[in-house]
N, C-alpha and C positions, 0 to 999 in steps of 0.2 A: 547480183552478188558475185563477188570469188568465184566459186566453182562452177560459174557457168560459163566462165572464159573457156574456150575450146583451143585458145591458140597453146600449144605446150612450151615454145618460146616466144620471150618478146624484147620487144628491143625499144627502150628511150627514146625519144626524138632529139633527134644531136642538136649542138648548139655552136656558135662561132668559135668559143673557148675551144672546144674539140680539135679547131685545124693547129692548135700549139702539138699537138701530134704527131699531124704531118711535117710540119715544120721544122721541129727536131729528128724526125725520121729522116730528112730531106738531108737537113744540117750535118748529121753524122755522118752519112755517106760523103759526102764533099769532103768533112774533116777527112775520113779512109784515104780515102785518093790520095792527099795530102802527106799521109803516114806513109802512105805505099811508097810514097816519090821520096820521102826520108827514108827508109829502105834501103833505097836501093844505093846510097854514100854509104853506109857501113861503118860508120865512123864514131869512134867514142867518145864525142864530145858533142853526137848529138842527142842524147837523151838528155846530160846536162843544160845544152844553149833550149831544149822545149819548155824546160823550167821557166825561162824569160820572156820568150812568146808567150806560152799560154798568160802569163801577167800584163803579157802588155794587152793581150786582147781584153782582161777583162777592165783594162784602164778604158778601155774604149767606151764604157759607160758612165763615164764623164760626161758626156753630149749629152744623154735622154737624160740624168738625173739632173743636171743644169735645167731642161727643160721644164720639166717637171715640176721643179723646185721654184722656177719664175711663174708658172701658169698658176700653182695653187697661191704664190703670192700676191700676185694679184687677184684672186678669186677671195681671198682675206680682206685684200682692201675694199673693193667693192662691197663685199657684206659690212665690214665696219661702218663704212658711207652710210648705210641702208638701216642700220644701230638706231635705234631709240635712246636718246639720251639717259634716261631715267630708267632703261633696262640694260642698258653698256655694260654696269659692274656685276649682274647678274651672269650675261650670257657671258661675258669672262668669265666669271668663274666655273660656270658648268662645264666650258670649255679644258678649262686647266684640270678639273675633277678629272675628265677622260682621258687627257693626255697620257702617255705613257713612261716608265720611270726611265731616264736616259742613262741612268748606269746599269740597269739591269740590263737593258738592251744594248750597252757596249760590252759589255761581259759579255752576253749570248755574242756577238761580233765575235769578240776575241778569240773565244772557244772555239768558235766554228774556224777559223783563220785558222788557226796552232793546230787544228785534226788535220784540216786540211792539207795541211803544208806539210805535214808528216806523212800524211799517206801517199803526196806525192813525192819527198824526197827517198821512202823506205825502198820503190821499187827502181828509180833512179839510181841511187847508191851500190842494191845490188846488183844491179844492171852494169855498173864498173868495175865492179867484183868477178861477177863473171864472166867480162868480156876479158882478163886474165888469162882465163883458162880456155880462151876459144871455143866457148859455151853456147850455145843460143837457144832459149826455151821462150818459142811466141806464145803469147796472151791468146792466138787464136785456138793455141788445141788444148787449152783448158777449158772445155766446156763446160763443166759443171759449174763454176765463177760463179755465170752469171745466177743458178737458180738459189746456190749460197748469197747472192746478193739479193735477188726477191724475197727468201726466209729470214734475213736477216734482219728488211725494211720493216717484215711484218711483225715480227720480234720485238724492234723498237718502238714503232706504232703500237703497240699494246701496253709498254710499259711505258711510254712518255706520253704519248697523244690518249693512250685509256680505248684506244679501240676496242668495239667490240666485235665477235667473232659470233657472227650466225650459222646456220646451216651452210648455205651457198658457200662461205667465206671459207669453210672445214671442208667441203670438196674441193674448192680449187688448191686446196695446202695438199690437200691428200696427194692430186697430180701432180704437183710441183716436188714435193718427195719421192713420188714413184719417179719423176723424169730425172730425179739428180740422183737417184741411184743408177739409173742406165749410166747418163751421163759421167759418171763418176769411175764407173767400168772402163767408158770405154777410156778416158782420160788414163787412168791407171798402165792397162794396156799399149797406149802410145809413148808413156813414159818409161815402161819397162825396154820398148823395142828402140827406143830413139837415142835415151839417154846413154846406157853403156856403162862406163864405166866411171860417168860422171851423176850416176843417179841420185849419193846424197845431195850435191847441191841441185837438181834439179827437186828434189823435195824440200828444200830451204827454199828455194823460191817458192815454189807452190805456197809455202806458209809466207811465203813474206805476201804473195798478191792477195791472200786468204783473210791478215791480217788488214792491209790495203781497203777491198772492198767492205770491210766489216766497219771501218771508220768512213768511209764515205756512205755507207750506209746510213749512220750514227749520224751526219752532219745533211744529207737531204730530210731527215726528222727534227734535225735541228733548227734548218734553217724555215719548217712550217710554225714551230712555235716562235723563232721570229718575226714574223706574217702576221699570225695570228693576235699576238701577245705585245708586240714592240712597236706594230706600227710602222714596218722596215719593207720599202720596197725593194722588190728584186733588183735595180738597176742601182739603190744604195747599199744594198747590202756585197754585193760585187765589188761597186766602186772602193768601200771600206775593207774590203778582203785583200784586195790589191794592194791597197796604199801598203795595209800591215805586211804583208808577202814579202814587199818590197823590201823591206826593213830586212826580216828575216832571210829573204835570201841573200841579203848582203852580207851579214852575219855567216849564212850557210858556205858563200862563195870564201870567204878570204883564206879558210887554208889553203885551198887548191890555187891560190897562188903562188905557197911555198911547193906544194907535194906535186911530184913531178910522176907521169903513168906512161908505160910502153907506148910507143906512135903503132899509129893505124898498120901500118906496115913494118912491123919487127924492125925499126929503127931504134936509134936511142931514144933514151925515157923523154916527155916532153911534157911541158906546161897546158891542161886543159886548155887556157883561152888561147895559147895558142895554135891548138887544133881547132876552136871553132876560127880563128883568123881565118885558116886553110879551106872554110866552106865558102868562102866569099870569094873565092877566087874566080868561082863563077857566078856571073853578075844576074843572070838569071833567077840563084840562087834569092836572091835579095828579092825578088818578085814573090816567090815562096814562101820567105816566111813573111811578108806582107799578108799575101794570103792566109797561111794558116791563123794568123792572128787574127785576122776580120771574123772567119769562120769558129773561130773559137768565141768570138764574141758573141757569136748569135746559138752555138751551141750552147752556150752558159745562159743565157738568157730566157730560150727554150724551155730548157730542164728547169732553170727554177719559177719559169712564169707556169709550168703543171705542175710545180709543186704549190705553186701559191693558189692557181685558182681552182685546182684539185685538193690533190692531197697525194703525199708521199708514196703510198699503195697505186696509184693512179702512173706515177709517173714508170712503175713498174712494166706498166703496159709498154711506153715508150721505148724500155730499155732491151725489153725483148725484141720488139722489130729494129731496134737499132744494130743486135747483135745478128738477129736473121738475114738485115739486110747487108752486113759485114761480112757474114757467111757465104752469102751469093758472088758480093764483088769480090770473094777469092777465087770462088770457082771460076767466075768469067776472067780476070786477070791473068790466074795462075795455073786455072785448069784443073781436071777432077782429079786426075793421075796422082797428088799430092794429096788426097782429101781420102779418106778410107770411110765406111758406113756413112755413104753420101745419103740412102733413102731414109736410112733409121734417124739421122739428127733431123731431116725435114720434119720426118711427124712429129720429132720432142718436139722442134720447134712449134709446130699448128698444134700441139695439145701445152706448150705453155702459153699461146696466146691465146687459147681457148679459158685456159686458166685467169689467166690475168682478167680479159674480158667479164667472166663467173664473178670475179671475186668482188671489181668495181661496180657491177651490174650494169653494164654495156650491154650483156645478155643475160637475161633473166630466164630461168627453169621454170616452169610454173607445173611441176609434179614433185611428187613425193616430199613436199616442205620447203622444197628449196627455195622458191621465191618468197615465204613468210617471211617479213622484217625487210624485204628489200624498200625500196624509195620508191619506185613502179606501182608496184601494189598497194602500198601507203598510200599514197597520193589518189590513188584507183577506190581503194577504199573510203576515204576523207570525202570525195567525188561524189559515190555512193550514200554515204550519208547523207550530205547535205542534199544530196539529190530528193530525198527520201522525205527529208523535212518538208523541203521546199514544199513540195506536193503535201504533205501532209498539211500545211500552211494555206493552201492554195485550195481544199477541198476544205477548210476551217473557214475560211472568208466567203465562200462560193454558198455555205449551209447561213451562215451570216446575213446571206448577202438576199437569198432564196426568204428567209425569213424576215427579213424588212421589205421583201416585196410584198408578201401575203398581208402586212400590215399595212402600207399603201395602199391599196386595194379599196381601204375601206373612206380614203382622204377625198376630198372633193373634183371634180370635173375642172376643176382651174388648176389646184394643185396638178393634177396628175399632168395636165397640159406645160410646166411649167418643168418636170421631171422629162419629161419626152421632146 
């Protein structure tokens, strides 16, 4: 039974699905590097030209969804081959019963495209905005972001996926709260002493990434009832994200080929493209965003293959070590001298991955309630029972078995010869 497990944690036995964690953990730090080396041009034209990379990376799933798309075709014909003439119009049809509705799943497409594209033009745009004013508010010392982004997965997930919320899953919310109140402190405080006398808009910004990560929230739950519901693989639903993107930012680009913005260096006003011209003047450059665009490819691929063979919450886990591990490569790039409450974000960090961990049940409590309801236990239980029967089955055939022998007993010297 239950309570006579002694161990107070326990831990799943992992599975290959698991290294999509490493994977993306890996992925994201590469993409870092990448940001850092954009950085360091200072140029405002390149937040705009990321808008195009990131699309073209994720055109780059064009290859695996061609692939894909040949292999199950041919895995169609072959079965067809293998069709019973006189069962053909049946198993067509049970076939087509299950299919899924292809307008409902180009709407869910659309929707997710049109969030997405907005959430990344909104930080974009005011990133031109404020580079006006000789502004710069990095995404790294907002810390809080990220745990407004786990409360808000979890938020979703309860109202669109119907999650439920166990014991365990109400502890890990509890730390996740507690940590985004520190975090939130000290965020506050770096914004008092940094910003000066540009503090409203560095509080427009805040709301604009605030608003940002709320909708990419909204579209990693979106894109599981995709998965789930449409029938849409990660490498087509990418590829379909793009094509639309592409549209849309064409759309987005064409005023700024009338609207002319300050040059990088207090020059006359000048035409966005051509400041990004200005970035290709080193040819090196052109290796870079080669780069960042492959790495963007396998970054997006990542994140929505644990949302596909996970679940939205899961990928949570991901996104914490992705920011942990962001946090390091600043400290080793830039040095701690720039970084204030170096110990205190470590631990939020190890008690939001403890969090996250709790909540997916990567680690299981097995005191005070917390592991009731988990899948560990369940499954430990389910075990248990059948275990139970088993034997109870097994000493039913054994009394069975006892009592046709006494009855033997009494059968002739050939017979029994013929039994032995």
């Amino acid at each position: 039974m239950i309570p006579r497990i002694k161990k107070y944690f326990l831990f799943p036995k992992p599975h290959f699905k698991h290294c999509f964690l490493l994977f993306f953990f890996l992925a994201s730090l590469i993409k870092k590097t990448f940001q850092i080396n954009f950085e360091l041009k200072k140029s405002k034209a390149l937040e705009f030209f990321k808008l195009y990379i990131y699309n073209a990376g994720d055109l780059i799933n064009v290859i695996p969804y061609l692939i894909i798309r040949k292999r199950t075709k041919d895995k169609k014909i072959k079965a067809n081959d293998l069709l019973n003439p006189k069962n053909e119009d049946q198993i067509s049809y049970l076939y087509y019963q299950r299919s899924p509705n292809k307008y409902v799943a180009y709407k869910h497409i659309i929707i997710y495209t049109i969030i997405d594209f907005i959430a990344q033009i909104s930080g974009k745009v005011f990133a031109l905005i404020i580079e006006e004013h000789q502004l710069e508010v990095k995404q790294a010392n907002l810390n809080s972001i990220l745990v407004v982004n786990m409360l808000v997965i979890l938020l979703f997930s309860r109202l669109i996926l119907h999650t439920k919320f166990y014991r365990h899953n109400c502890l890990a919310i509890i730390i996740n709260i507690l940590c985004l109140i520190i975090l939130s402190i000290i965020d506050i405080r770096q914004i008092i002493n940094n910003s000066g006398e540009y503090i409203g808009i560095t509080i427009g910004y805040i709301f604009v990434q605030l608003f940002s990560i709320s909708l990419y929230s909204y579209i990693d739950v979106l894109s599981k009832v995709i998965f789930l519901y449409d029938f849409i693989t990660p490498y087509h639903l990418l590829l379909a994200k793009s094509i639309i993107e592409d549209f849309l930012l064409l759309l987005f680009s064409i005023p700024f080929i009338f609207i002319k913005l300050k040059g990088d260096e207090d020059d006359e006003p000048r035409l966005i493209f051509s400041m990004i011209g200005d970035l290709f003047e080193n040819k090196i450059f052109i290796l870079v965003v080669f780069g960042y665009a492959i790495i963007s490819f396998f970054y997006n691929i990542f994140l929505t293959k644990l949302i596909d063979e996970f679940s939205p919450n899961h990928f949570i886990i991901g996104r914490v070590f992705e920011n942990f591990g962001v946090f390091i490569l600043n400290l080793i790039i830039k040095g701690t001298e720039k970084e204030n409450n170096i110990a205190l974000k470590i631990i939020i960090f190890i008690l939001l991955i403890i969090a996250s961990f709790i909540y997916n049940e990567f680690i299981v409590i097995n005191i005070c309630g917390f592991g009731k309801n988990t899948q560990l236990l369940l499954d430990y239980e389910a075990f248990e029972e059948n275990f139970i029967k088993t034997n109870a089955n097994d000493e039913d055939n054994n009394e069975k078995t006892d009592l046709n022998n006494n009855n033997n007993t009494k059968t002739s010297e050939n017979e029994m010869d013929v039994y032995y």
